[in-house]
LUMKEPA-586621 format. One record per residue: x, y, z of N, C-alpha, C in turn; residue in one letter. Coordinates in steps of 0.001 Angstrom, whole numbers. Layout:
BEGIN
X Y Z X Y Z X Y Z a
...
***
This chain:
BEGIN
18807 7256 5561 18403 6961 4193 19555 7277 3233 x
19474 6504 2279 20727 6773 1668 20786 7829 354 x
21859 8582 271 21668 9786 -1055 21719 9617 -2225 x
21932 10186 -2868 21692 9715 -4299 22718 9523 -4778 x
24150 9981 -4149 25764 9313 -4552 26131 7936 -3788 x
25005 7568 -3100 25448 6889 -2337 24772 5629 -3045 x
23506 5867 -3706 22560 5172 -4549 23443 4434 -6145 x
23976 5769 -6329 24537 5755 -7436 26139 4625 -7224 x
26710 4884 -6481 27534 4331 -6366 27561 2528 -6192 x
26041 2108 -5193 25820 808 -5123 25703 96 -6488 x
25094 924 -6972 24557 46 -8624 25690 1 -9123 x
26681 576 -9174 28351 874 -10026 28718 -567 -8860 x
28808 -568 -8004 29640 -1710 -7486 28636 -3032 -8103 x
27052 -2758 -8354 26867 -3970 -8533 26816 -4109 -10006 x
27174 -3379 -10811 27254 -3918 -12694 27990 -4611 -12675 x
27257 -5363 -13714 28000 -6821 -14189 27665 -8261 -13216 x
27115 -7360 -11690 26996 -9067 -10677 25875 -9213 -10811 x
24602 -8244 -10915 23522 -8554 -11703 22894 -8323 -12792 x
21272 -7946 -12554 21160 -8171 -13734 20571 -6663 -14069 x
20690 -5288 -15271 19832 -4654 -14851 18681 -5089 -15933 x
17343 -5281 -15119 16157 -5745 -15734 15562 -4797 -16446 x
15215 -5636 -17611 14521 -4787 -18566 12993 -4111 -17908 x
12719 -2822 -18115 11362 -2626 -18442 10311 -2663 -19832 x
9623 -3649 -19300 8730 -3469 -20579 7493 -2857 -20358 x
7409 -2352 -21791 5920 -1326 -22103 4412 -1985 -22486 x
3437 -2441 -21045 2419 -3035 -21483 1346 -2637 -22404 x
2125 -2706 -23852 1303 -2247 -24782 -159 -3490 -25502 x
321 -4422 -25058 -516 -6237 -25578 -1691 -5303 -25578 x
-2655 -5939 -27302 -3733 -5601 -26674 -4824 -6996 -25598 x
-4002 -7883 -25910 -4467 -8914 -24361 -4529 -8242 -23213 x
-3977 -7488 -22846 -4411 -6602 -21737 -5266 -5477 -21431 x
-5751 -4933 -22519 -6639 -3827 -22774 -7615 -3682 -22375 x
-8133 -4742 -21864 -9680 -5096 -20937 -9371 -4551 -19438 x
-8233 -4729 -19263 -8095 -4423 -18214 -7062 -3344 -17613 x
-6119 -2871 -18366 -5061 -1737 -17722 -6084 -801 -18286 x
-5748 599 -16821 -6108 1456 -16774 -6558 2024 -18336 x
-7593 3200 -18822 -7745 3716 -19845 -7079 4819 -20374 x
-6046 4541 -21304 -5366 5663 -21738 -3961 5634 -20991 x
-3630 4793 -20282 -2198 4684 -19539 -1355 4432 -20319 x
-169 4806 -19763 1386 4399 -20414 1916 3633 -19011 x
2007 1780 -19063 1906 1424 -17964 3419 131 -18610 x
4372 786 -17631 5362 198 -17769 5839 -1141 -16530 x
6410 -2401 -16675 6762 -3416 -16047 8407 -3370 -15897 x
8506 -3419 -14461 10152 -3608 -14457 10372 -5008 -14165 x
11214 -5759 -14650 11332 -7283 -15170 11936 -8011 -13847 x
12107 -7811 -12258 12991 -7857 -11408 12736 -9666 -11245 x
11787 -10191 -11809 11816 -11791 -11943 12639 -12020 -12712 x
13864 -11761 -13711 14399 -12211 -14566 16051 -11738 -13673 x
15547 -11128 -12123 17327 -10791 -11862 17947 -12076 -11463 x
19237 -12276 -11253 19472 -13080 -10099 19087 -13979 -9499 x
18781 -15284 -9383 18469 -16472 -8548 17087 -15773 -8645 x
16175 -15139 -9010 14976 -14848 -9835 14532 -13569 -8981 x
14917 -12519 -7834 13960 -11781 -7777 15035 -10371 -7171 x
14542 -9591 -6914 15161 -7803 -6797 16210 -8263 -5403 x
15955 -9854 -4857 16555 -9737 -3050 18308 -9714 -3299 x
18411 -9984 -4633 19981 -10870 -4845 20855 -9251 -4817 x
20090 -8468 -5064 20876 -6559 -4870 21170 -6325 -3403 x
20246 -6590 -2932 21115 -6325 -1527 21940 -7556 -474 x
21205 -8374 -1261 22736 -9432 -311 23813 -9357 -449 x
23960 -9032 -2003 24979 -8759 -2627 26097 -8067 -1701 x
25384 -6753 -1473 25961 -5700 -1235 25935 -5730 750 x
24944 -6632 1027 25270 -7306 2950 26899 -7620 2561 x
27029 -8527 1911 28200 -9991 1860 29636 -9160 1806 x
29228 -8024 404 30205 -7225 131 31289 -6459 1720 x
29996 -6350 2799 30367 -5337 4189 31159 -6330 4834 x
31021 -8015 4670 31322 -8843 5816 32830 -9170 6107 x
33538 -8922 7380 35092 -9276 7381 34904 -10591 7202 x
36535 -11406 7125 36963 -12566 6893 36537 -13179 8169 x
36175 -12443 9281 36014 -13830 10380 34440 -13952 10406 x
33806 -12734 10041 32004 -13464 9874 31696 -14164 8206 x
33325 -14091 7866 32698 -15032 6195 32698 -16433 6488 x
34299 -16485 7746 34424 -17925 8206 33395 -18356 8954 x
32447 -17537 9648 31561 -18282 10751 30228 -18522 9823 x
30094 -17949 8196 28612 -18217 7974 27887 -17200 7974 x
26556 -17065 6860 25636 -16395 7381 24204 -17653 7651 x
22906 -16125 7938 22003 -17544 8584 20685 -16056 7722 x
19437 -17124 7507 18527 -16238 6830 17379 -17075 6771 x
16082 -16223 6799 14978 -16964 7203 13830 -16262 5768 x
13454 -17454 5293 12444 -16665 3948 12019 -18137 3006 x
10850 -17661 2884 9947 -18811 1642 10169 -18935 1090 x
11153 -17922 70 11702 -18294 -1376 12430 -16925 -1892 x
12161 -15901 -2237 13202 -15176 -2509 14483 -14520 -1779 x
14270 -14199 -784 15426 -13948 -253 16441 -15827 67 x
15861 -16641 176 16328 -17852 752 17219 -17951 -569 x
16673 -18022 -1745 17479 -18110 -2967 18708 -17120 -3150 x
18416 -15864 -3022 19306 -14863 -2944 20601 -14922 -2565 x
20008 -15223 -834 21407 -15657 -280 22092 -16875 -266 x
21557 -18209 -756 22193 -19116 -907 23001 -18694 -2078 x
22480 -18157 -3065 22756 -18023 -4503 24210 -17021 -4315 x
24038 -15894 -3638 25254 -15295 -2963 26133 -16099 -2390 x
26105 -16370 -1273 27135 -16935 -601 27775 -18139 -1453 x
27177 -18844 -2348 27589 -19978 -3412 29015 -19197 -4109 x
28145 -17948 -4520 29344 -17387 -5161 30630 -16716 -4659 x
30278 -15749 -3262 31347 -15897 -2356 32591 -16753 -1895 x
31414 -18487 -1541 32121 -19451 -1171 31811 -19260 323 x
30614 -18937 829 30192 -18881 2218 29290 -19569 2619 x
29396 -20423 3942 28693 -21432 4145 27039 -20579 4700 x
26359 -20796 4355 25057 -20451 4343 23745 -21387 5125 x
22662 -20862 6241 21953 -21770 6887 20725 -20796 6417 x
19685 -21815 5619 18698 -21209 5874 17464 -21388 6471 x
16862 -20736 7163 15430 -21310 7691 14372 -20944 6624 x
13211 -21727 6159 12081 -22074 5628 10842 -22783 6201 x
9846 -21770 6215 8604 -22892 6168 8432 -23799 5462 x
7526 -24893 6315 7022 -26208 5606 6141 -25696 4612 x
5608 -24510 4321 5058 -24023 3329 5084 -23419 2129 x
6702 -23630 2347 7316 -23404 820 7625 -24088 -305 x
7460 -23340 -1386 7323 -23953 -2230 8135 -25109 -2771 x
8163 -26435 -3090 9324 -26852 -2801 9846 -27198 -3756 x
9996 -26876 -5076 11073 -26248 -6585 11937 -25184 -5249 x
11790 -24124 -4758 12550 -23501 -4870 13202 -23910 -3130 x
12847 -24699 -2162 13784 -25571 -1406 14423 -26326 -1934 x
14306 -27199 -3530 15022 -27864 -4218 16211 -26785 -4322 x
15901 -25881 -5232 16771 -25032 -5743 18080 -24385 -4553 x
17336 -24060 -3596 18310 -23312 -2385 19291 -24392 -1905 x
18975 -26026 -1937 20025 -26852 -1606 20980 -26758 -2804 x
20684 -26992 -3652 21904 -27057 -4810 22540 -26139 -4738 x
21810 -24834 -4374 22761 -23885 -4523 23877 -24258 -3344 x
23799 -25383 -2562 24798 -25911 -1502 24269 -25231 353 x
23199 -24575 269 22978 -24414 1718 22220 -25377 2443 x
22306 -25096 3905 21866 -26077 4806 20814 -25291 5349 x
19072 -25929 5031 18070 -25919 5386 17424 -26321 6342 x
16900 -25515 7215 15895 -26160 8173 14483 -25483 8127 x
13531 -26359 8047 12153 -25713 8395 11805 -25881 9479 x
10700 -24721 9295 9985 -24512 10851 8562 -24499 9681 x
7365 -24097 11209 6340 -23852 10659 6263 -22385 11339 x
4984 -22187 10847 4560 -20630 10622 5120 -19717 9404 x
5087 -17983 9816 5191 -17461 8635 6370 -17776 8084 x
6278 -17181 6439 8003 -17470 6140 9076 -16456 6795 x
8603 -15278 7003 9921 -14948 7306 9570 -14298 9185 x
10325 -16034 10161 9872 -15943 11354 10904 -15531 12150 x
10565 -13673 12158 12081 -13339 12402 12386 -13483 14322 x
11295 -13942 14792 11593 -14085 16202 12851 -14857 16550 x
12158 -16380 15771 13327 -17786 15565 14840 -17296 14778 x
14728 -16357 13925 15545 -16167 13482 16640 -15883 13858 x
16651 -14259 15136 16938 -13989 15957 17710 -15008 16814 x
16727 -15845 17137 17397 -16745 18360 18288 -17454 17462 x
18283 -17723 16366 19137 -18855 15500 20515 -18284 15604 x
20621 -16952 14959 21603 -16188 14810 22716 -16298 16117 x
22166 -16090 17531 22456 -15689 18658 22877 -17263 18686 x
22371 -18378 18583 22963 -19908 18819 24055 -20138 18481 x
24381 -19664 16559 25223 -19913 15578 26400 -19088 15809 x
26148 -17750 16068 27224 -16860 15705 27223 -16559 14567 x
26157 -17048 13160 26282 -16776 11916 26129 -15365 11714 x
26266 -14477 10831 25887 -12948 10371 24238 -13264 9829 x
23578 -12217 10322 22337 -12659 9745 21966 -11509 8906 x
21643 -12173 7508 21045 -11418 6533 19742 -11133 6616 x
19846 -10156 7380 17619 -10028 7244 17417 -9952 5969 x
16145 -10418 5932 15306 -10019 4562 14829 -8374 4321 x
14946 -7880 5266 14513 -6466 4592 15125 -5709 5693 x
15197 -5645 6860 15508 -4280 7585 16936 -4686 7992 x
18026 -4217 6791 19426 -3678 6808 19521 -2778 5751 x
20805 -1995 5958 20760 -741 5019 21198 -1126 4078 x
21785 -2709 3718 22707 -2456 2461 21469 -3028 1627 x
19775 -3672 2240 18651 -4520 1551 17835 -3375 1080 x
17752 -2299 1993 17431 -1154 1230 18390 -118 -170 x
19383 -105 320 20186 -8 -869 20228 -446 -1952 x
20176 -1630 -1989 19976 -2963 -3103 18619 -2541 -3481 x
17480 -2514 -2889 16152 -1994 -3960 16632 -674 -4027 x
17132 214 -3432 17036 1484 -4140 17991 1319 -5618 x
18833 658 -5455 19261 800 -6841 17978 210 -8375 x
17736 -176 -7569 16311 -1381 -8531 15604 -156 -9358 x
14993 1238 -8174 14189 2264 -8178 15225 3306 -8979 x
16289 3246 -9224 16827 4012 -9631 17269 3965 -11308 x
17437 2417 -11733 17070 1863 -12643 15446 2472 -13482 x
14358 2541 -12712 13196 2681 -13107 12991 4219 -13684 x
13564 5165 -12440 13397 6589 -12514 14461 7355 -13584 x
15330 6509 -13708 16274 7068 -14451 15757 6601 -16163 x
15487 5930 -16358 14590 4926 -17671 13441 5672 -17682 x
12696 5858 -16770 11216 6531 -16867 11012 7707 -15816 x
11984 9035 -16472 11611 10354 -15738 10474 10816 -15721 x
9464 10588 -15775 8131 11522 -15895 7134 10546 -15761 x
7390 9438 -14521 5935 8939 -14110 5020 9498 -13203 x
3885 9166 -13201 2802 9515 -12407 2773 8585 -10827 x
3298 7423 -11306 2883 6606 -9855 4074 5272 -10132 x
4090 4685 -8932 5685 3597 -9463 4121 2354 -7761 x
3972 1362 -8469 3575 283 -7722 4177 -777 -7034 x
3945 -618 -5872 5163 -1769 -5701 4791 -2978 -4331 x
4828 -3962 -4505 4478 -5390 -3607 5146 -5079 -2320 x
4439 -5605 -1256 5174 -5087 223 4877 -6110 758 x
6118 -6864 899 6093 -7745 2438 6413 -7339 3571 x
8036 -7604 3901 8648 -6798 5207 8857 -5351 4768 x
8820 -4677 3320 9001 -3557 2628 10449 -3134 2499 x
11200 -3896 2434 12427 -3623 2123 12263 -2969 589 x
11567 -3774 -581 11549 -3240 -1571 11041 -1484 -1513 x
9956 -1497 -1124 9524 -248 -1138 10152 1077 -568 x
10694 583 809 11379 1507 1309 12916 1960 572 x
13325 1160 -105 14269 1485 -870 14069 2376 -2568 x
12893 1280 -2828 12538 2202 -4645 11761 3362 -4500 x
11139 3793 -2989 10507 5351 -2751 11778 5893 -2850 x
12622 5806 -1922 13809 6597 -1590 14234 7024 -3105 x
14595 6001 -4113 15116 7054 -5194 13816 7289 -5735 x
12925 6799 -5846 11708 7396 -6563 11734 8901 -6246 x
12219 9401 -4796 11442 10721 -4329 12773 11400 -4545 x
13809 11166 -4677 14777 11595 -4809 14862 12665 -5812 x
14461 11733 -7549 14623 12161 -8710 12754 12816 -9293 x
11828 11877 -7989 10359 13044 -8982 9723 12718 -7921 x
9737 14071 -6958 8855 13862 -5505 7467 14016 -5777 x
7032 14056 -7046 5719 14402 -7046 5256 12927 -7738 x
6009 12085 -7914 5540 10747 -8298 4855 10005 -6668 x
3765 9934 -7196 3359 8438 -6395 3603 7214 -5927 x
4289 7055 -4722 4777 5115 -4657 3550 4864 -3956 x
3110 3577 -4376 1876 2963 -3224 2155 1802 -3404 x
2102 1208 -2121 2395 181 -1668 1614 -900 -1945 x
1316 -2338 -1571 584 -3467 -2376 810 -4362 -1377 x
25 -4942 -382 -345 -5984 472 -1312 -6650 160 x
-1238 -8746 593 -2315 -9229 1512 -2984 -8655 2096 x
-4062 -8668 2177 -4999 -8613 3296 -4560 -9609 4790 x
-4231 -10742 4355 -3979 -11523 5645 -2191 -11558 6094 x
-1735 -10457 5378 -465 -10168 5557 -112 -8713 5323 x
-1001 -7492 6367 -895 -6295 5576 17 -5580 7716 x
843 -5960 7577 1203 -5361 8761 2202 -4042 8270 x
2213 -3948 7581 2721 -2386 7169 1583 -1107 7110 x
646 -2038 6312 -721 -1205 6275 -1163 -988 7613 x
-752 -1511 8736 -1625 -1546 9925 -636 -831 10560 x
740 -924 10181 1798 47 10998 1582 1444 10916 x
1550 1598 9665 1563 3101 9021 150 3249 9842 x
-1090 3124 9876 -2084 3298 10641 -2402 3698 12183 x
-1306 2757 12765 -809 3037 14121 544 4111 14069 x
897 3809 13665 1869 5392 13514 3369 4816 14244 x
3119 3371 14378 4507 3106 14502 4548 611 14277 x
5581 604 14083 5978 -1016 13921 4758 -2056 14351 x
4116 -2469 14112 3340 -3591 14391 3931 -5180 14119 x
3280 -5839 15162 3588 -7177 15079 2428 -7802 14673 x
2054 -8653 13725 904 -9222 13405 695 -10659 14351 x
-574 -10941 14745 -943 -12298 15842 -990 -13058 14568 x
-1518 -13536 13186 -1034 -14654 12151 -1084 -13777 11241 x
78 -14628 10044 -116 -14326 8559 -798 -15738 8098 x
-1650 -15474 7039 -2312 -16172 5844 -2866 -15003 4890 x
-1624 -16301 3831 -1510 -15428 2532 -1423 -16764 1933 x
-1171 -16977 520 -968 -17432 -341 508 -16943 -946 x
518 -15508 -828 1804 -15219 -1243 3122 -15033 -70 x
3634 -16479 -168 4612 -16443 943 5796 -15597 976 x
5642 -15054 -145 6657 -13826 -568 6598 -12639 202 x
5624 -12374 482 5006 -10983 1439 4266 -11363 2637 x
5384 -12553 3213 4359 -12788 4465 5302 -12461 5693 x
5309 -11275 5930 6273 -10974 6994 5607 -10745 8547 x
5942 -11389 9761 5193 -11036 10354 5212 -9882 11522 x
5942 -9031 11004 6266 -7527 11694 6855 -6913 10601 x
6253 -5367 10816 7284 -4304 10483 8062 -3875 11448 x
9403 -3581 10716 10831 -2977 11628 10867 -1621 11579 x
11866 -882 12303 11729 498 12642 12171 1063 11020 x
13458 388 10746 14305 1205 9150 12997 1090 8162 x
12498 -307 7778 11887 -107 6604 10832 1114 6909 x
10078 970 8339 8838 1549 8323 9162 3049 8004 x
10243 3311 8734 10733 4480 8620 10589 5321 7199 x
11502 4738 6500 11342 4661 5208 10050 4978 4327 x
8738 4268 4441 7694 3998 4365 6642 5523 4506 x
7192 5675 5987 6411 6711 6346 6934 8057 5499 x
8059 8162 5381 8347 9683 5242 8595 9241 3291 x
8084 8443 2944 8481 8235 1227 7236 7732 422 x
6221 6689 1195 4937 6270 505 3709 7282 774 x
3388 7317 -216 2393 7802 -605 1107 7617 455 x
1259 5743 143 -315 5354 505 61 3926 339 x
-392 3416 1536 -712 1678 1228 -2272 1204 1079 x
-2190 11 154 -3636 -465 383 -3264 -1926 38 x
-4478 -2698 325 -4544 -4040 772 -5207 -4796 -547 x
-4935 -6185 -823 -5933 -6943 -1350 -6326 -8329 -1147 x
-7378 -9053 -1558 -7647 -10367 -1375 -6911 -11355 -2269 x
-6104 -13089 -1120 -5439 -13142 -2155 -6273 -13591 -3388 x
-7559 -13573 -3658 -8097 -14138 -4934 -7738 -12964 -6574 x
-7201 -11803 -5519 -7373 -10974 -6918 -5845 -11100 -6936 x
-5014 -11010 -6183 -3345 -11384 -6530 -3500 -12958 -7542 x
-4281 -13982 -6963 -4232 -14999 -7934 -4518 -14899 -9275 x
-6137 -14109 -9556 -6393 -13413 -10971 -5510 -13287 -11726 x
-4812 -12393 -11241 -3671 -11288 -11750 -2405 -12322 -12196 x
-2080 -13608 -11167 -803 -14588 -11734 -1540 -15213 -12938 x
-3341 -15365 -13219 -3390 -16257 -14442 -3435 -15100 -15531 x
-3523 -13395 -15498 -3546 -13012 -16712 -1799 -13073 -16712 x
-1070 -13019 -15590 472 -13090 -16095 791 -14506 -17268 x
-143 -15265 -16478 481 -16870 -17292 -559 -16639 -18602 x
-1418 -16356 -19008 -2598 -16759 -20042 -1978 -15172 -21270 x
-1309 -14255 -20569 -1718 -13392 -21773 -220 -12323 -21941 x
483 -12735 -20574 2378 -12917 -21187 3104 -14228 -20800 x
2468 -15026 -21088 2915 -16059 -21129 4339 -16369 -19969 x
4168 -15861 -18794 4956 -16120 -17317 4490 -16318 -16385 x
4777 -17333 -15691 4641 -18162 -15124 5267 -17297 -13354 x
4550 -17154 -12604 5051 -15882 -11569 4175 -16597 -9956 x
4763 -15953 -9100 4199 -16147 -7899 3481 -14926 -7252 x
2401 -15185 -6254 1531 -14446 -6310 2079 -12989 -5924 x
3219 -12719 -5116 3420 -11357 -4872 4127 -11010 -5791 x
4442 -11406 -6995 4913 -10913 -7803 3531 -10113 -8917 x
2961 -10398 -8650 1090 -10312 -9306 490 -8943 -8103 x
1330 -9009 -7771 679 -8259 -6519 317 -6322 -6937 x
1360 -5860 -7688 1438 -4732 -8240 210 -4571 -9433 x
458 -5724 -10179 -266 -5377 -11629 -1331 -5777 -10807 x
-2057 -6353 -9921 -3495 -6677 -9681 -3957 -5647 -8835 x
-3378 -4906 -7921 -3794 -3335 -7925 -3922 -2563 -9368 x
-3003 -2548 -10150 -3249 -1725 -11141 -4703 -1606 -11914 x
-4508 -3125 -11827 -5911 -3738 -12971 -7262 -3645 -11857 x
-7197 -3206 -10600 -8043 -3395 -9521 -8389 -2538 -9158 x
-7880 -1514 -7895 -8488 -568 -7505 -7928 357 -7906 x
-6825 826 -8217 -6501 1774 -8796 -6569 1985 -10331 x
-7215 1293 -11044 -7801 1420 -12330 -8245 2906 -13248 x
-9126 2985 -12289 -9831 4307 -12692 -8946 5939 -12338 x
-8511 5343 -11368 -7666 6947 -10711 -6307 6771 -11885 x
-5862 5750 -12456 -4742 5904 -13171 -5095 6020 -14394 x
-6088 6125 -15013 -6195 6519 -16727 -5523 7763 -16887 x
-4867 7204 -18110 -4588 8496 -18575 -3242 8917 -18117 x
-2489 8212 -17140 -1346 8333 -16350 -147 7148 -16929 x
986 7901 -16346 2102 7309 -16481 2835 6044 -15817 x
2708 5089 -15547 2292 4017 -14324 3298 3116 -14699 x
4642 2923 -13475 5731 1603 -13443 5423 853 -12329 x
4956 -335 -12484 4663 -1852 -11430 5719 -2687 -11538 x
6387 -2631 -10427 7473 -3843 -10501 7015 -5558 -9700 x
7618 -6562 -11044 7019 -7376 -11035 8512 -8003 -10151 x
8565 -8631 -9104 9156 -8472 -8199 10125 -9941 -8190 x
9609 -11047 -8950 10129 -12191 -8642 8907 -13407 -9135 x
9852 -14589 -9496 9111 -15434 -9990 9824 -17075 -9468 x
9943 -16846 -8323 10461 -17841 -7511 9246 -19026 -7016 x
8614 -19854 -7679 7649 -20921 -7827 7753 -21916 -8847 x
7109 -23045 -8486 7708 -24222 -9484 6484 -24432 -10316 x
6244 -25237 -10905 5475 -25430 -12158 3830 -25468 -10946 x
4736 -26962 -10416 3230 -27745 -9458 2427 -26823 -8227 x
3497 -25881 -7804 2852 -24897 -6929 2000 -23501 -7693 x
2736 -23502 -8941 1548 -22587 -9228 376 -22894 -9861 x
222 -24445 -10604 -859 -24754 -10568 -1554 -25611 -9365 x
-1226 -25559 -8273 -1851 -25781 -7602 -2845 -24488 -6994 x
-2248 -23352 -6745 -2406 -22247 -6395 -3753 -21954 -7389 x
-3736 -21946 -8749 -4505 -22143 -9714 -5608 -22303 -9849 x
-5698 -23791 -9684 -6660 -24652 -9043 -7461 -24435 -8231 x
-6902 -24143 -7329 -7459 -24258 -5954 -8608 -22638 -5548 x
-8316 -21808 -6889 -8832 -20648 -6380 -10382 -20463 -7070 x
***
């Protein structure tokens, strides 16, 4: 796990290549029906970083490790939409030829988007991030493969995210945070616990994508038999040893939800701050506004809103349909 000079130092290499996101203070009273009673409930803006979400911090800082002969051979990366953006969006700027794999279930604004950024796409079906195939892709290509969450420089990259938060907001009660493969989490506990071990991280899953929740339960990595989610953002279909690792000795507590209340949660994002978000990005504030409601009155509460990588037609379809 990485220290806190070591934390400190990533974010110094990455000023200026991104972005640091604002937190804002959900004071609206449009929201008052529903955030906790009596909270001081702060939003960290990580949809407004980079090719749109918190993944572009640690590719960053993958790309930064890579010699000249794995820049010449390529990297290769498998994801629905934020990390796929990330690293195309990286390597664009590098000047590294980039392959990514995507489900047919992605959204496709942001398969538009990942070609321009100049990479070469292939879909598969199943989850988005199908790290079996991935694996084998890597081993075909010879490309460097950027996992989506279990490398140290993807945990690094959110810990700087978390460090941003804790350093801005010393004296929270609880920090919320969306979990797919948990790269995010396992990184923003790490400085979370660093700088206020008595703060709360809890984690935020699908229900039909909660294999962290089921890891931590079993007491070690699970492989899930399907994901169905809606939020292809958090549809990972295993936990790895680093993130879980991470997880175990830094979260608090995971819990699960249906995606109808992650959807809820994207129309009070669109109807009452006027953003337009994808469902695991909804994923934090719809715990907040959900089950943890009542236990947080009165408390100090940062939800990071994680990414807003969806196109107009997919999120009203998503919309719609619920």
């Amino acid at each position: 796990m990485p220290d806190l000079n070591e934390i400190d130092a990533a974010a110094k290499r990455l000023r200026g290549r991104i972005v640091a996101t604002p937190i804002l203070p959900l004071t609206t009273d449009r929201l008052s029906d529903v955030l906790p009673e009596g909270a001081q409930v702060f939003m960290k803006m990580e949809l407004f970083q980079q090719a749109g979400s918190f993944k572009s911090r640690g590719v960053l800082l993958g790309i930064d490790t890579m010699t000249d002969a794995q820049r010449a051979a390529g990297v290769i990366a498998s994801s629905g939409g934020n990390h796929a953006l990330a690293v195309a969006w990286a390597a664009n700027a590098a000047g590294i030829d980039a392959l990514i794999i995507m489900p047919e279930a992605a959204d496709p604004q942001t398969v538009a988007r990942v070609a321009d950024l100049g990479a070469t796409i292939e879909r598969t079906s199943g989850s988005a991030t199908n790290l079996a195939y991935l694996d084998e892709k890597t081993a075909q290509t010879g490309r460097t493969k950027l996992h989506p969450f279990e490398a140290p420089h993807m945990l690094l990259g959110a810990a700087t995210c978390g460090y941003e938060i804790v350093c801005a907001l010393p004296d929270l009660d609880a920090v919320i945070v969306p979990v797919g493969g948990g790269g995010l989490i396992a990184g923003v506990s790490r400085a979370v616990k660093l700088f206020s071990p008595a703060c709360q991280v809890i984690g935020v899953e699908p229900v039909g994508a909660a294999g962290m929740t089921r890891s931590v339960e079993a007491g070690s990595p699970q492989t899930l038999d399907s994901v169905q989610t809606v939020a292809v953002s958090l549809a990972a279909s295993r936990a790895e040893p680093l993130t879980f690792s991470a997880v175990q000795a830094h979260v608090d507590r995971m819990l699960t939800l249906p995606d109808s209340e992650l959807i809820a949660a994207m129309r009070r994002f669109n109807t009452d701050l006027s953003l337009m978000v994808e469902p695991a990005c909804a994923a934090s504030f719809a715990a907040l506004t959900g089950p943890l409601r009542a236990e947080l009155a009165g408390k100090r509460v940062a939800v990071i809103a994680c990414g807003s990588n969806i196109g107009r037609a997919g999120h009203a379809r998503i919309l719609d349909a619920d």
